[in-house]
PQR file of N, CA, C, O and H, with PARSE charges and radii, in Angstrom:
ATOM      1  N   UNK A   1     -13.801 -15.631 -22.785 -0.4000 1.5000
ATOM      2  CA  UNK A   1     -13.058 -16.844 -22.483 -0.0000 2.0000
ATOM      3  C   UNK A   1     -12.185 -17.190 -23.672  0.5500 1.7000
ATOM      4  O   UNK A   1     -12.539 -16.922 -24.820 -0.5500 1.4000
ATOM      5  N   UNK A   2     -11.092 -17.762 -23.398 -0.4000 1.5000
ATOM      6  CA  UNK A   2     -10.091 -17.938 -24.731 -0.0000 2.0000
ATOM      7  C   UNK A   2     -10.384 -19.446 -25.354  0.5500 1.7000
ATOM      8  O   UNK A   2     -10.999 -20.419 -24.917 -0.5500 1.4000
ATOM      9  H   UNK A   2     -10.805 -17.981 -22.465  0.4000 1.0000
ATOM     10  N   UNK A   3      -9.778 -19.226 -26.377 -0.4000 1.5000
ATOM     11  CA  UNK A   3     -10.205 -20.569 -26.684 -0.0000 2.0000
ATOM     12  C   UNK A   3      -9.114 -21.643 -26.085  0.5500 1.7000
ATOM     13  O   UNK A   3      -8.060 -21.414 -25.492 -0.5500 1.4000
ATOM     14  H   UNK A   3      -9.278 -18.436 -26.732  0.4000 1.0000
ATOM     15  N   UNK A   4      -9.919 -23.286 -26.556 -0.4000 1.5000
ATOM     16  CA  UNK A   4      -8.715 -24.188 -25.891 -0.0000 2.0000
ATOM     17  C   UNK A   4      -8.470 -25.043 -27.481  0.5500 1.7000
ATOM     18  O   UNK A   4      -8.970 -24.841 -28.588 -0.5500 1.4000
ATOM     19  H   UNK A   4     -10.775 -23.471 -27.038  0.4000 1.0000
ATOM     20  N   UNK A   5      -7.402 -26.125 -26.953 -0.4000 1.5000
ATOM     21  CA  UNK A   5      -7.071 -26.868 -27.827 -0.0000 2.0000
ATOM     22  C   UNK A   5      -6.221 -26.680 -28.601  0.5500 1.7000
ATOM     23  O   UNK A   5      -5.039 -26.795 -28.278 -0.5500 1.4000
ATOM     24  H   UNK A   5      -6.997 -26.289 -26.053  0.4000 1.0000
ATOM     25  N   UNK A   6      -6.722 -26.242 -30.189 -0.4000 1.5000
ATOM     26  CA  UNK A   6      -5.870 -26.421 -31.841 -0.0000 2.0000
ATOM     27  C   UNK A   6      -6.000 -24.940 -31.449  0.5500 1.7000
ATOM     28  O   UNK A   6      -4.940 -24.362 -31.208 -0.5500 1.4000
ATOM     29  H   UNK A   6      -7.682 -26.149 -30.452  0.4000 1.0000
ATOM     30  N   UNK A   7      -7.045 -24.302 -31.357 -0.4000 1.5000
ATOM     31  CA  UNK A   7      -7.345 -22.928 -31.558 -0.0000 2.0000
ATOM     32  C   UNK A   7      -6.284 -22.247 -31.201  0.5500 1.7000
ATOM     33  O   UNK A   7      -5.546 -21.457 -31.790 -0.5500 1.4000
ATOM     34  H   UNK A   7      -7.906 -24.771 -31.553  0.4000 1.0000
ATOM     35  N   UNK A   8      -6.345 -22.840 -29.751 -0.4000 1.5000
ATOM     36  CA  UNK A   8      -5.369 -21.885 -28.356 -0.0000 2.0000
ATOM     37  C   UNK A   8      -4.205 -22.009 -29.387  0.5500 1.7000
ATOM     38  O   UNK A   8      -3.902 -20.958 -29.951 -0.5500 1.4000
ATOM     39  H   UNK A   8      -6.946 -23.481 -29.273  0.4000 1.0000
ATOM     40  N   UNK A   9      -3.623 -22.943 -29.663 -0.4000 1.5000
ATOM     41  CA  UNK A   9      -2.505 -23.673 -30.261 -0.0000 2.0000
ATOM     42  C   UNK A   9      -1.662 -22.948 -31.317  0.5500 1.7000
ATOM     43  O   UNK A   9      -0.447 -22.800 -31.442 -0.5500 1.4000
ATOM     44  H   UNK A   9      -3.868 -23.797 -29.205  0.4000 1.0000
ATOM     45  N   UNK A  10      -2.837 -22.504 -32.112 -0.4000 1.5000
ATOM     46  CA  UNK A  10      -2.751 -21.676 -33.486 -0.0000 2.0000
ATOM     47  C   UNK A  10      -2.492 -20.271 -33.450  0.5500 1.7000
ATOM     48  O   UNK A  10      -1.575 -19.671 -34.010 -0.5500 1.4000
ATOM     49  H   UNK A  10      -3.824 -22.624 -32.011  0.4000 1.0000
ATOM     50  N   UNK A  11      -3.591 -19.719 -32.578 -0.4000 1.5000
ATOM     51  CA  UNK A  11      -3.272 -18.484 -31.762 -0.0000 2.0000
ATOM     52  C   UNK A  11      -2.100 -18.162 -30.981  0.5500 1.7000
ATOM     53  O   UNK A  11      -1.836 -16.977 -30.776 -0.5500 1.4000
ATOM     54  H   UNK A  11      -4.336 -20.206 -32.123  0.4000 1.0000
ATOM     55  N   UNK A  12      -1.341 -19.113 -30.508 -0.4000 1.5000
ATOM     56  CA  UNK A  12      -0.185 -18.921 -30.011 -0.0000 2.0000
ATOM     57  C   UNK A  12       1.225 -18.757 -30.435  0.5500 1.7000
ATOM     58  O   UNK A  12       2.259 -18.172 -30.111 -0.5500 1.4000
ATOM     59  H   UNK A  12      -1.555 -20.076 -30.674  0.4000 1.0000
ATOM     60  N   UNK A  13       0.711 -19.626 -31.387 -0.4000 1.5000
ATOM     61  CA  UNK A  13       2.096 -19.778 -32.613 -0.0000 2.0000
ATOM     62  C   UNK A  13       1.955 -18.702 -33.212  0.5500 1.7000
ATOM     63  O   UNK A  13       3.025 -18.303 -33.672 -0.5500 1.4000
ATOM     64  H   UNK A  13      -0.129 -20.100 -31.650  0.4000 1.0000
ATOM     65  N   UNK A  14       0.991 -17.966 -33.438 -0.4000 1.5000
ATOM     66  CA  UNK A  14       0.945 -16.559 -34.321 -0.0000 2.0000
ATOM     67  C   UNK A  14       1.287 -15.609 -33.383  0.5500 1.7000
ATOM     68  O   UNK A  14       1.623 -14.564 -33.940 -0.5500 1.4000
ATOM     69  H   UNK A  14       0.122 -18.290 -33.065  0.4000 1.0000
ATOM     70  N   UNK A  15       1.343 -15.546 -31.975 -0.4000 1.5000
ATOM     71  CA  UNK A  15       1.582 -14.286 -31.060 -0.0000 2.0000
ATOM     72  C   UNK A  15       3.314 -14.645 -31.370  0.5500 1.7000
ATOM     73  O   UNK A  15       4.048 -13.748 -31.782 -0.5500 1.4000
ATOM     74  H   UNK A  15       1.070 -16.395 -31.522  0.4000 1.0000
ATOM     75  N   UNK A  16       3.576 -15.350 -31.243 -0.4000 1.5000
ATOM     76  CA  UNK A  16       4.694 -16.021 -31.157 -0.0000 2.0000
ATOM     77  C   UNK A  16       5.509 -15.930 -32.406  0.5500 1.7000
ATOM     78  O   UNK A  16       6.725 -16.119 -32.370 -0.5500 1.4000
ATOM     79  H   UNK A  16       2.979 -16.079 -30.908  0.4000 1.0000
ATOM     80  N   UNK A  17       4.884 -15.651 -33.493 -0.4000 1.5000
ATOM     81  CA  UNK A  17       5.911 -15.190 -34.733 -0.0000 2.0000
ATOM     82  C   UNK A  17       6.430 -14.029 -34.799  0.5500 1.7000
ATOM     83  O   UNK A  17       7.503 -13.695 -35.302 -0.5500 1.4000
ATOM     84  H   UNK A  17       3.896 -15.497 -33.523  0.4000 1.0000
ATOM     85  N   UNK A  18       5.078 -12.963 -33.901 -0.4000 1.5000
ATOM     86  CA  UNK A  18       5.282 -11.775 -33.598 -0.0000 2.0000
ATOM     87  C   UNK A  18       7.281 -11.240 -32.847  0.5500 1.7000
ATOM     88  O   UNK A  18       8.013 -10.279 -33.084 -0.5500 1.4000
ATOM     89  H   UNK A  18       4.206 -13.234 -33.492  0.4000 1.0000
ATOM     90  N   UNK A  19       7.392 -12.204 -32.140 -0.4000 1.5000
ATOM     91  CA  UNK A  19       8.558 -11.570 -31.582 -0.0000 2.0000
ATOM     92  C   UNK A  19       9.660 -12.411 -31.429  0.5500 1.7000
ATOM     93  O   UNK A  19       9.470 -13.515 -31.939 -0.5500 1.4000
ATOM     94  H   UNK A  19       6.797 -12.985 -31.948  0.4000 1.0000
ATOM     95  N   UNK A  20      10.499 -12.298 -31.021 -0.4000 1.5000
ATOM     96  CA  UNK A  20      12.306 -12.432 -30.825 -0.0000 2.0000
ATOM     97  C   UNK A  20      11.724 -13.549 -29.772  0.5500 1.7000
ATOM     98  O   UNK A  20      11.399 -14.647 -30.223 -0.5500 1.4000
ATOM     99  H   UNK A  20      10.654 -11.401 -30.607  0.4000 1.0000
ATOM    100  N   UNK A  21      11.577 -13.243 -28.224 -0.4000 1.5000
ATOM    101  CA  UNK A  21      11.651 -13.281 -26.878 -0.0000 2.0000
ATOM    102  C   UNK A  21      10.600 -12.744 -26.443  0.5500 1.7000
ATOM    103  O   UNK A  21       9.987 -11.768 -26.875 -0.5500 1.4000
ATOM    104  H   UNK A  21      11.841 -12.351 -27.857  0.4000 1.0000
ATOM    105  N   UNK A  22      10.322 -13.664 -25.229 -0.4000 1.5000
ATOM    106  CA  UNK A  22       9.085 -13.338 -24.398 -0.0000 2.0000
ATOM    107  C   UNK A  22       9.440 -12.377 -22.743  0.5500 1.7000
ATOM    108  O   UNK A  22      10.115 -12.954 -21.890 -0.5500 1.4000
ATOM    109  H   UNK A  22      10.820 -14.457 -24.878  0.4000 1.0000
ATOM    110  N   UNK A  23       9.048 -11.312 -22.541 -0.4000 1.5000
ATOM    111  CA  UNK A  23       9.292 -10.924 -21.384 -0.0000 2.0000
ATOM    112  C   UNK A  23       8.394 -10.627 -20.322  0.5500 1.7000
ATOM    113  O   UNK A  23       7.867  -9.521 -20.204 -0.5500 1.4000
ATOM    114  H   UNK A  23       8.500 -10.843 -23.233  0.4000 1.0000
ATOM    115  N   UNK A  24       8.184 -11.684 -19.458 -0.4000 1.5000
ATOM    116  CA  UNK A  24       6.613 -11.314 -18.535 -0.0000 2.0000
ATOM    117  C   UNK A  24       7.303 -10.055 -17.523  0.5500 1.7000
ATOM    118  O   UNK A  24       8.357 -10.098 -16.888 -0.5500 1.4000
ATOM    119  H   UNK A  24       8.612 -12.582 -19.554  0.4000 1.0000
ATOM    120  N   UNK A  25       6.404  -9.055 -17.620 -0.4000 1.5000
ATOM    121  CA  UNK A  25       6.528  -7.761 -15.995 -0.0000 2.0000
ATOM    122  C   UNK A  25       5.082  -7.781 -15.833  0.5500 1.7000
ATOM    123  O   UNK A  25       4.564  -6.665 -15.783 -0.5500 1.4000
ATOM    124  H   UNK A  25       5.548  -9.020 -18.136  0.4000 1.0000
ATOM    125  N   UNK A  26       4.460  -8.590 -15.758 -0.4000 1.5000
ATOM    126  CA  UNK A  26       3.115  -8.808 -15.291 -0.0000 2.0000
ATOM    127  C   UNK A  26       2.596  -9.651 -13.714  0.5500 1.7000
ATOM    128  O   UNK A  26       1.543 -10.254 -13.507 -0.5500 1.4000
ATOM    129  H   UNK A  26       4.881  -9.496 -15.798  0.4000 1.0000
ATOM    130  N   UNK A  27       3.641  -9.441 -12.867 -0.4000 1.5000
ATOM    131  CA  UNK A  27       3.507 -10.347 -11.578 -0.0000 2.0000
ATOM    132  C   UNK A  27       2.020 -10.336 -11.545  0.5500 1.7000
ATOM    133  O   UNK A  27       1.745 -11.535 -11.569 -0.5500 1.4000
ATOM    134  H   UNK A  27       4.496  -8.951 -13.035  0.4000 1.0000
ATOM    135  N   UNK A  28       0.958  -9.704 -11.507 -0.4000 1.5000
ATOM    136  CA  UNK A  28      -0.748 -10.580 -11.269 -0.0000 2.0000
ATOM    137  C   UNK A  28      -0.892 -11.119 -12.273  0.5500 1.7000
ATOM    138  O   UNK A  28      -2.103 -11.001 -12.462 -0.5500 1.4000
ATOM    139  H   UNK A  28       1.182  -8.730 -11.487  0.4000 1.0000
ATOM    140  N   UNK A  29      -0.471 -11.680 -13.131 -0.4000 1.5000
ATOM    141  CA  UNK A  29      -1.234 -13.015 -13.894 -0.0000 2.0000
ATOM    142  C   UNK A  29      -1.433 -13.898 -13.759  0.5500 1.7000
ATOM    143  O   UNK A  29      -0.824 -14.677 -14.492 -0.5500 1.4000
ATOM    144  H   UNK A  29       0.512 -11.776 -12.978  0.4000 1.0000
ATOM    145  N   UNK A  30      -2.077 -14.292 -13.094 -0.4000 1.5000
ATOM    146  CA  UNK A  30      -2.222 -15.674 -12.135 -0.0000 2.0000
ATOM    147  C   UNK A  30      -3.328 -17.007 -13.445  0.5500 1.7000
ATOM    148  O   UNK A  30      -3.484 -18.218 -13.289 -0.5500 1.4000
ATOM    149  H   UNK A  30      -2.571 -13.658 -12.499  0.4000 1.0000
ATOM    150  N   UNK A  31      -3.802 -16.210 -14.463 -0.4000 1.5000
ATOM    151  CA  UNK A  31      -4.694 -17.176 -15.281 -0.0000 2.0000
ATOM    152  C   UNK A  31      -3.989 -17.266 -16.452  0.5500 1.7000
ATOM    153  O   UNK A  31      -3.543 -16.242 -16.970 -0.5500 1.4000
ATOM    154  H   UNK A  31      -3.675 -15.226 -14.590  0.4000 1.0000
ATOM    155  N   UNK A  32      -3.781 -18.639 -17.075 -0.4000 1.5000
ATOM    156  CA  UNK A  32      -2.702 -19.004 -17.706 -0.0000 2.0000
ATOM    157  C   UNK A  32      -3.491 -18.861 -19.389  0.5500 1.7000
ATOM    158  O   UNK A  32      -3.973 -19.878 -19.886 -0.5500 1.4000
ATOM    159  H   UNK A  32      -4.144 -19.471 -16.654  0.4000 1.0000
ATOM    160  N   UNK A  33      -3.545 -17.546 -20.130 -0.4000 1.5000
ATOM    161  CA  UNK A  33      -3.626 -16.782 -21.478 -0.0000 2.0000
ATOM    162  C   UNK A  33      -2.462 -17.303 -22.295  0.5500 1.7000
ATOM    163  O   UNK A  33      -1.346 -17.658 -21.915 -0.5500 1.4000
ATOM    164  H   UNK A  33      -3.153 -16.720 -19.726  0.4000 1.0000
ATOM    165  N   UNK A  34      -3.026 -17.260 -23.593 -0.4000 1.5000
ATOM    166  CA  UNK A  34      -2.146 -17.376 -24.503 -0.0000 2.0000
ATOM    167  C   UNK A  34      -0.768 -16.686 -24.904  0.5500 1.7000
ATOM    168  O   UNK A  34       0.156 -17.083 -25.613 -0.5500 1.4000
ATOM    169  H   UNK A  34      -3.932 -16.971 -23.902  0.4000 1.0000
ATOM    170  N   UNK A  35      -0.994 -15.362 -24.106 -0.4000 1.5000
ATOM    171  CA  UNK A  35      -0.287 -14.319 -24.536 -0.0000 2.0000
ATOM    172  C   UNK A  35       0.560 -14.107 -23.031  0.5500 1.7000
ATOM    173  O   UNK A  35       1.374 -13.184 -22.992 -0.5500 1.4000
ATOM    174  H   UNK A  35      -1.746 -15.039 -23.530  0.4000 1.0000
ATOM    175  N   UNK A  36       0.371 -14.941 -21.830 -0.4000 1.5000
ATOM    176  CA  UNK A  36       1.101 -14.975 -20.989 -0.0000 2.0000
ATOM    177  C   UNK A  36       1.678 -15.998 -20.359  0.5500 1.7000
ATOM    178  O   UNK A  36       2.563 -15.867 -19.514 -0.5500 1.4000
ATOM    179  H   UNK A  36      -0.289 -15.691 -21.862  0.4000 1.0000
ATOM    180  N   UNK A  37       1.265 -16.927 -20.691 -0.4000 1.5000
ATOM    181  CA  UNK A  37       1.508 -18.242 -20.191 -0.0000 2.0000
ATOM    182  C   UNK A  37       1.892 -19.586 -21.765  0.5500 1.7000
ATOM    183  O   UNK A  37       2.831 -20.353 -21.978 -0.5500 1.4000
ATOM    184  H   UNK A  37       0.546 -17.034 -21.378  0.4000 1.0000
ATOM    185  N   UNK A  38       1.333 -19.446 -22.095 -0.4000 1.5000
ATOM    186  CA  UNK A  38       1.651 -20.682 -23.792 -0.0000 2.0000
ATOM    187  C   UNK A  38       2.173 -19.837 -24.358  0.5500 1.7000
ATOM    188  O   UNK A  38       2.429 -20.558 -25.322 -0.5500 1.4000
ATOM    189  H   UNK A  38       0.571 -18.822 -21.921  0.4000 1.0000
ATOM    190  N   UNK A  39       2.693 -18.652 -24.716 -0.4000 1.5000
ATOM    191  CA  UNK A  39       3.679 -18.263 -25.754 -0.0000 2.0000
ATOM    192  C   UNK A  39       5.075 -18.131 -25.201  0.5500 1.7000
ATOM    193  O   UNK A  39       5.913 -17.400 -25.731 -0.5500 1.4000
ATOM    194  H   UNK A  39       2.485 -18.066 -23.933  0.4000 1.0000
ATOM    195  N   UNK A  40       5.370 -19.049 -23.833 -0.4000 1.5000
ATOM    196  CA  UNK A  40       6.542 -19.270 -23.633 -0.0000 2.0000
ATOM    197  C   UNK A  40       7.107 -20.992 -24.173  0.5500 1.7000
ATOM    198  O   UNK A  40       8.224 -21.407 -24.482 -0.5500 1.4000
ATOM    199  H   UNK A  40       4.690 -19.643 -23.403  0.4000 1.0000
ATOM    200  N   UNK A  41       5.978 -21.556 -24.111 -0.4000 1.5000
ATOM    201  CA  UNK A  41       6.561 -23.115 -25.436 -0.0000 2.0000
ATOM    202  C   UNK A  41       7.344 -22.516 -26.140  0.5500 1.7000
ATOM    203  O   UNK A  41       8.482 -22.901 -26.407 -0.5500 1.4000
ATOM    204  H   UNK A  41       5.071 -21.219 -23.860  0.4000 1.0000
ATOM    205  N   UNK A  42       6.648 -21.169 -26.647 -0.4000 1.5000
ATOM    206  CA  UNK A  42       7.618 -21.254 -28.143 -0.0000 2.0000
ATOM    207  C   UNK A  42       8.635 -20.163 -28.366  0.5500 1.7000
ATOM    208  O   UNK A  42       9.091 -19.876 -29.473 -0.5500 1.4000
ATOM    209  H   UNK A  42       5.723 -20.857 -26.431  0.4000 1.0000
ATOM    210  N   UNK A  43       8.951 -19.584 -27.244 -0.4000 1.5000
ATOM    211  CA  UNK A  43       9.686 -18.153 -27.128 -0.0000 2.0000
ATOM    212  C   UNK A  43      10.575 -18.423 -25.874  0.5500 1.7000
ATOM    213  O   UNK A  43      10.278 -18.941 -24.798 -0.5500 1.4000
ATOM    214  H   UNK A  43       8.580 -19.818 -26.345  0.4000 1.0000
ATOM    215  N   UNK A  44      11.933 -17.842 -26.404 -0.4000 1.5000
ATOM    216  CA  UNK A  44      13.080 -17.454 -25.076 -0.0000 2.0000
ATOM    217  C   UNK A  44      11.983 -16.557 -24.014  0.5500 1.7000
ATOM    218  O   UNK A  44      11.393 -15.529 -24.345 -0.5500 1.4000
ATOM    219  H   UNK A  44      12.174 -17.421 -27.279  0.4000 1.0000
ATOM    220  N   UNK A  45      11.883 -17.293 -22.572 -0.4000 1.5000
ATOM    221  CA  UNK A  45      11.184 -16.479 -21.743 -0.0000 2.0000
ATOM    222  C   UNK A  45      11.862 -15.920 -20.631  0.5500 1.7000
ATOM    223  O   UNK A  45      12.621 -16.613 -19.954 -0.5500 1.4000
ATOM    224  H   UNK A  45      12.362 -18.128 -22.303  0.4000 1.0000
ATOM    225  N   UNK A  46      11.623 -14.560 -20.353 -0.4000 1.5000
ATOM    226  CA  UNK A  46      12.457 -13.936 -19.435 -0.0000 2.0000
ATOM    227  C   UNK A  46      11.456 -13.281 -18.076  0.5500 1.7000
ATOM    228  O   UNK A  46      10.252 -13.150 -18.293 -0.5500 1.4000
ATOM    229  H   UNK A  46      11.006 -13.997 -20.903  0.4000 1.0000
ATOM    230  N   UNK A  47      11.820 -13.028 -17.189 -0.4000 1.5000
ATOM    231  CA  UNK A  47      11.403 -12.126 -16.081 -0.0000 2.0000
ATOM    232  C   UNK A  47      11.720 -10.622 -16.625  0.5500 1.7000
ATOM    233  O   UNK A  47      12.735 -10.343 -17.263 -0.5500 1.4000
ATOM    234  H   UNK A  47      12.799 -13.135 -17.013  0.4000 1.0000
ATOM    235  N   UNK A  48      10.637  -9.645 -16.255 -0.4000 1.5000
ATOM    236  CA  UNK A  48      11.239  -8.244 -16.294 -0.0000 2.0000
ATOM    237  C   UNK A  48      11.441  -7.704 -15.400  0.5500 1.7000
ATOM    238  O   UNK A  48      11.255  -8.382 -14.389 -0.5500 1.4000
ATOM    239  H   UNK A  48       9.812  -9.872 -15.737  0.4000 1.0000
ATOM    240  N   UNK A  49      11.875  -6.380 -15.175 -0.4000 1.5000
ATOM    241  CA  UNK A  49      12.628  -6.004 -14.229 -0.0000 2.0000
ATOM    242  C   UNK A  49      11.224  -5.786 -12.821  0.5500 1.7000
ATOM    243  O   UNK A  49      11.374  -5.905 -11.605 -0.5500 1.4000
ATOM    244  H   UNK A  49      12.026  -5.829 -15.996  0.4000 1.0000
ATOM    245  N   UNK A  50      10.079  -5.481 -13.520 -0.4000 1.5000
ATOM    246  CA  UNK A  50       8.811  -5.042 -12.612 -0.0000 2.0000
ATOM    247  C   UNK A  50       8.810  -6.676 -11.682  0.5500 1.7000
ATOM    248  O   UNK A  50       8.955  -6.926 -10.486 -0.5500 1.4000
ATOM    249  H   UNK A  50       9.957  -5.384 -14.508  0.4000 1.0000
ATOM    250  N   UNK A  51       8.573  -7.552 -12.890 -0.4000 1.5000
ATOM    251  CA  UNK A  51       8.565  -8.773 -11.809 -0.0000 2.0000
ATOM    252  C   UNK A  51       9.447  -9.297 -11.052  0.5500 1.7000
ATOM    253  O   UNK A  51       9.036 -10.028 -10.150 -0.5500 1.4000
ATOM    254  H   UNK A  51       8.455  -7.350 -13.862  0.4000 1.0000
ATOM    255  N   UNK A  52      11.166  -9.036 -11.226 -0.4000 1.5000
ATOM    256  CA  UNK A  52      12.097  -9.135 -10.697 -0.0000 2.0000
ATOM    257  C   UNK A  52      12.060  -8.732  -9.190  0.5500 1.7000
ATOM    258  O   UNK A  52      12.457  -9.332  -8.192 -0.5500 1.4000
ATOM    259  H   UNK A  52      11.500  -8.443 -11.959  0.4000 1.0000
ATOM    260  N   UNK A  53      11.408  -7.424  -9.363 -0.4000 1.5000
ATOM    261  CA  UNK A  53      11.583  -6.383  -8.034 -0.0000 2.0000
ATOM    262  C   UNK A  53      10.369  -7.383  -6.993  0.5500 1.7000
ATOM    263  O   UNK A  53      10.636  -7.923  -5.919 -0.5500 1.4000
ATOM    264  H   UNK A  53      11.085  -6.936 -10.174  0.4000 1.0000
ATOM    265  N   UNK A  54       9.487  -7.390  -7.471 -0.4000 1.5000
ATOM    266  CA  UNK A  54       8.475  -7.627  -6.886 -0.0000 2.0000
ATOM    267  C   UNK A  54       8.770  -9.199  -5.922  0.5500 1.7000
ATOM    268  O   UNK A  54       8.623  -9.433  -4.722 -0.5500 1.4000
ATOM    269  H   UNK A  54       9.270  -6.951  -8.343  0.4000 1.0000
ATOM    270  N   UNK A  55       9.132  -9.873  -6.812 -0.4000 1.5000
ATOM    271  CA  UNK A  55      10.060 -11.299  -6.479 -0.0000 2.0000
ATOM    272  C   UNK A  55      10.916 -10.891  -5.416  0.5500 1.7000
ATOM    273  O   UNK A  55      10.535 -11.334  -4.332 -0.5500 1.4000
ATOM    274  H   UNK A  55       9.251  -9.682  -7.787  0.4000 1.0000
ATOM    275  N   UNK A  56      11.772 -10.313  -5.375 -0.4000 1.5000
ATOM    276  CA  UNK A  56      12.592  -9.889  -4.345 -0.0000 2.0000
ATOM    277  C   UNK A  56      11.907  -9.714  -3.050  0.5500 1.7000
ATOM    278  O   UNK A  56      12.064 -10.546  -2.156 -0.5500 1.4000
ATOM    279  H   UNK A  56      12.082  -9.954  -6.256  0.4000 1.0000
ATOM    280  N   UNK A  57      11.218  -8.765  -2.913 -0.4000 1.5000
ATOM    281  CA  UNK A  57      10.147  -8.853  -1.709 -0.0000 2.0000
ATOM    282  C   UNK A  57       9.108  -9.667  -1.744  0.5500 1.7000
ATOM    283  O   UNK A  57       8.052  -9.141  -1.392 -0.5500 1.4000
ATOM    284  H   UNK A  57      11.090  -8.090  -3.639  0.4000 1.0000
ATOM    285  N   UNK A  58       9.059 -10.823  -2.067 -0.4000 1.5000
ATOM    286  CA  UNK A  58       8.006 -11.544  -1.533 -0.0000 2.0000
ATOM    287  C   UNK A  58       8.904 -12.429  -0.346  0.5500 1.7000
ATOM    288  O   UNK A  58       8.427 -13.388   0.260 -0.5500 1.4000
ATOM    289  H   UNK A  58       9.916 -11.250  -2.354  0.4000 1.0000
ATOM    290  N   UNK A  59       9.613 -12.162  -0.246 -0.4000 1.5000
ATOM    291  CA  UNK A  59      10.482 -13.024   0.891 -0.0000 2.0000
ATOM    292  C   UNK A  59       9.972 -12.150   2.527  0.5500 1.7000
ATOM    293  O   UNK A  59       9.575 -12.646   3.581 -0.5500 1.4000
ATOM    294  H   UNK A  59      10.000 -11.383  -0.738  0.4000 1.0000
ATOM    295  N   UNK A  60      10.195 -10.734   2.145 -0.4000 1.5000
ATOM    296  CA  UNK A  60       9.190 -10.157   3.200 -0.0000 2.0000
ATOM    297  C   UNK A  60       8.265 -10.214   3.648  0.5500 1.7000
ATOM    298  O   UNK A  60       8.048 -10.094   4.854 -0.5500 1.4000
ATOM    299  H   UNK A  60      10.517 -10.331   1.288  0.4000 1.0000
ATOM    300  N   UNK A  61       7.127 -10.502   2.417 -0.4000 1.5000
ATOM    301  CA  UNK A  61       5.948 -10.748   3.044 -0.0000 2.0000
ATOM    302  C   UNK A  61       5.681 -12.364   3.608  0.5500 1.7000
ATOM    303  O   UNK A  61       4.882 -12.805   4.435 -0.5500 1.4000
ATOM    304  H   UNK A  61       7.304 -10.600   1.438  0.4000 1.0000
ATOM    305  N   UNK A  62       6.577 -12.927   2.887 -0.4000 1.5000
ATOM    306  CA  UNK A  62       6.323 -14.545   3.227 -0.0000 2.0000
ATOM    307  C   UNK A  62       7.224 -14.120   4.967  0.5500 1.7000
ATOM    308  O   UNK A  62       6.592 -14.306   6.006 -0.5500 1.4000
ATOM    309  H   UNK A  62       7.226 -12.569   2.215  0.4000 1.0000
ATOM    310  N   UNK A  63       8.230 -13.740   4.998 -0.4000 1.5000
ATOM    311  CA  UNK A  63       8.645 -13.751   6.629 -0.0000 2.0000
ATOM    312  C   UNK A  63       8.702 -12.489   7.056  0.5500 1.7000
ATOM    313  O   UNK A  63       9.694 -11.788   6.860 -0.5500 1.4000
ATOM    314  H   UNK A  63       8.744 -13.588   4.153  0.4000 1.0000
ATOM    315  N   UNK A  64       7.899 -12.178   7.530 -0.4000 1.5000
ATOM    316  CA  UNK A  64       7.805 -10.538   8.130 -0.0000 2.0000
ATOM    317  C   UNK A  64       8.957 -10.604   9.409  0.5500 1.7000
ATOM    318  O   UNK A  64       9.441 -11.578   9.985 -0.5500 1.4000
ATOM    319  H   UNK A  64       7.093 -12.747   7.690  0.4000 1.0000
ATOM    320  N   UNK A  65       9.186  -9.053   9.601 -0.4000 1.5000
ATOM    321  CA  UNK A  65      10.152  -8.717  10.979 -0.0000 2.0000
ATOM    322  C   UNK A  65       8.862  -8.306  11.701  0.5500 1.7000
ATOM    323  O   UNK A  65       7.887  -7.588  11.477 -0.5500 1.4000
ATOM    324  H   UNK A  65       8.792  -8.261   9.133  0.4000 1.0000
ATOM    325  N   UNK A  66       9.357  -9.164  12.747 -0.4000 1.5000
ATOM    326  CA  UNK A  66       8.067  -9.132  14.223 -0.0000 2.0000
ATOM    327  C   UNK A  66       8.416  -7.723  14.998  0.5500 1.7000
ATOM    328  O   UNK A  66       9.117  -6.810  14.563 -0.5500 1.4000
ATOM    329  H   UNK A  66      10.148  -9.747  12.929  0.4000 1.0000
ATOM    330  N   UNK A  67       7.818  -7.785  16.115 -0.4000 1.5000
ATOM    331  CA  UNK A  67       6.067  -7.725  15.617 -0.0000 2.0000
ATOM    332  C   UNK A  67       5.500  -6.373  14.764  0.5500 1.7000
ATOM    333  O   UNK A  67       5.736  -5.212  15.095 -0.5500 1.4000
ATOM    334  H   UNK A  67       7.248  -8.527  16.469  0.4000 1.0000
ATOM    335  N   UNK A  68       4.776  -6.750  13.703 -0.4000 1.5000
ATOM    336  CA  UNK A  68       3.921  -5.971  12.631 -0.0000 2.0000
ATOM    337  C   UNK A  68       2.742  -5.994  12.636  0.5500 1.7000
ATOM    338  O   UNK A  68       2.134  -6.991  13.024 -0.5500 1.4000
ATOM    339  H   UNK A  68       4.585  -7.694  13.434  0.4000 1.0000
ATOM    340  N   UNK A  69       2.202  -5.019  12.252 -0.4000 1.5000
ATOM    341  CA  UNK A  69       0.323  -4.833  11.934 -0.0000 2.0000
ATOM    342  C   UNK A  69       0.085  -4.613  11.063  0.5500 1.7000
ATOM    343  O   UNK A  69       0.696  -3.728  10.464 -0.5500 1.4000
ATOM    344  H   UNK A  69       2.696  -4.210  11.936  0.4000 1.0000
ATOM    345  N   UNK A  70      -1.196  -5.464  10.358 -0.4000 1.5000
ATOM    346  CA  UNK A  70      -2.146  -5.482   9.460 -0.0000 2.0000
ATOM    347  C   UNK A  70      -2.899  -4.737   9.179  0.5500 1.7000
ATOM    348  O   UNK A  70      -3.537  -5.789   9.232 -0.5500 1.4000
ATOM    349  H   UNK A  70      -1.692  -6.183  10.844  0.4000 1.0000
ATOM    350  N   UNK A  71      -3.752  -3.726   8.832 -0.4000 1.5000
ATOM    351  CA  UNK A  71      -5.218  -3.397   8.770 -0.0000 2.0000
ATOM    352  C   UNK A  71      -5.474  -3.848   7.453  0.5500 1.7000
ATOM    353  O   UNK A  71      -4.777  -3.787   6.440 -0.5500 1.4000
ATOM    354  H   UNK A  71      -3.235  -2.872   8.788  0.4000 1.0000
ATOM    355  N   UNK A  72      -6.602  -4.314   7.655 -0.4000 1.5000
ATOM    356  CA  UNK A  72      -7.326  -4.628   6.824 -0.0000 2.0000
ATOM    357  C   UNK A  72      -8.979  -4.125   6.197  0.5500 1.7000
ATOM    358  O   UNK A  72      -9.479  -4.711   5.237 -0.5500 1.4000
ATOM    359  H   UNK A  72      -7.168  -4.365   8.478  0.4000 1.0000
TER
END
């Protein structure tokens, strides 16, 4: 578990000295890490091209062309 608070805080600002710009291509990150989510406070944050693509088709899955099948 990461830490919270000053910790998280401190830890972030140090990932964050590390670089220029932040670039997420991580579309499953859904749990908000220091290293994916709070080191955009402090960094130019960008989309990458993996999450770009992926973005693009979620419009498909949100409205499918009828009629389609599932298996599950």
């Amino acid at each position: 578990e990461e830490e919270k608070g000053k910790k998280l805080d401190r830890f972030t600002v140090q990932l964050a000295g590390l670089a220029d710009v932040f670039v997420n291509d991580a579309f499953g990150s859904w749990q908000s890490h220091a290293s994916t989510y709070h080191i955009t406070k402090f960094l130019p944050s960008y989309a990458g091209l993996s999450m770009q693509d992926e973005l693009c088709h979620v419009k498909s899955i949100l409205n499918p062309s009828r009629p389609f099948v599932a298996i599950v």
